[in-house]
N, C-alpha and C positions, 0 to 999 in steps of 0.2 A: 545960453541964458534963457533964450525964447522958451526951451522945452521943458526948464525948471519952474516957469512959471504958470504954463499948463498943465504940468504933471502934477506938481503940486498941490491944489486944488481939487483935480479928480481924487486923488489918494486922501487928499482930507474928505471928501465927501464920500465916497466908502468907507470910509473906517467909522464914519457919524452916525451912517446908516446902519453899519453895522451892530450896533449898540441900542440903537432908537428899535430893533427889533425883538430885542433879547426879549423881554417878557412872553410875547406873542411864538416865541422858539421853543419855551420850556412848554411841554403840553403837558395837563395832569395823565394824558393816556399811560406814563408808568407805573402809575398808581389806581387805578379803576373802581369807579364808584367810591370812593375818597375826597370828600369836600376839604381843598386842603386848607381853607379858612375854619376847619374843623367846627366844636362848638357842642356840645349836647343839642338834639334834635336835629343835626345834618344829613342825617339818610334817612330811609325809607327802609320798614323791616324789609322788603325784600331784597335790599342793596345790600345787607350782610354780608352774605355768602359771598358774594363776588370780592367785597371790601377783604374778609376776614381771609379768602384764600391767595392774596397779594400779602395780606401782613404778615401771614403765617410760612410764605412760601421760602423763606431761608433758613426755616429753624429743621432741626432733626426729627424735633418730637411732634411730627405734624398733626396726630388725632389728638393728643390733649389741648395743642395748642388754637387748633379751628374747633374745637368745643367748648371751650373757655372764652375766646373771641366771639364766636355767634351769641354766646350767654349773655355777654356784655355787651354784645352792640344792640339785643334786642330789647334791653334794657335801657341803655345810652342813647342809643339813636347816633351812634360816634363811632368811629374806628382812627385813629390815631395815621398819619400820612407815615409810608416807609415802613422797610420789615423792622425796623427798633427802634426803640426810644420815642421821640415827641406826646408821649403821653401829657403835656401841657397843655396839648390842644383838646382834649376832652378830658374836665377834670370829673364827670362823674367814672369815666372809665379810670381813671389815673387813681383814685381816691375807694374806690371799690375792694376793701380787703377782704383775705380767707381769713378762717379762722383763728390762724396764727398770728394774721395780723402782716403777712405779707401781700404782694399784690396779687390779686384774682384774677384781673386781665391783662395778656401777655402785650 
């Protein structure tokens, strides 16, 4: 009974810990140069390149896709977190169409 009730205790206070750390765990370093509170104006033109070649780096079509990405970030000042989707976080890149009327930035 003695050892349940010091065990107990340790094991809830790692497990508390372990949780009170999580934010401070995820590092944006998977994402590089990517402000991932995004927003129109969050990088610095020369943060493209590095942004645009994290976003682009799962797709096949790699030179249209980091030419179209740099176009729009140099423009946006945004690069979107992750190789897809969240284009919510920067609605000038997100809102950006070709001519057709589909999206410009990948």
């Amino acid at each position: 009974m003695m050892k349940l009730i010091v065990v107990l205790p340790v094991f809830s206070l790692l497990y508390a810990a372990q949780f009170s750390n999580a934010d401070e765990l995820e590092s944006p370093s998977e994402a590089p140069a990517t402000n991932m509170k995004g927003g129109q104006g969050s990088l610095k033109p020369e943060e493209c390149p590095k942004a645009c070649d994290f976003r682009c780096s799962a797709t096949s079509h790699q030179k249209p896709c980091l030419f179209f990405c740099n176009l729009c970030c140099k423009k946006c000042l945004c690069v979107p977190s992750g190789t897809y989707g969240h284009k919510e976080e920067c609605p000038c890149y997100n809102n950006w169409k070709n001519k057709d009327g589909g999206p410009k930035c990948p």
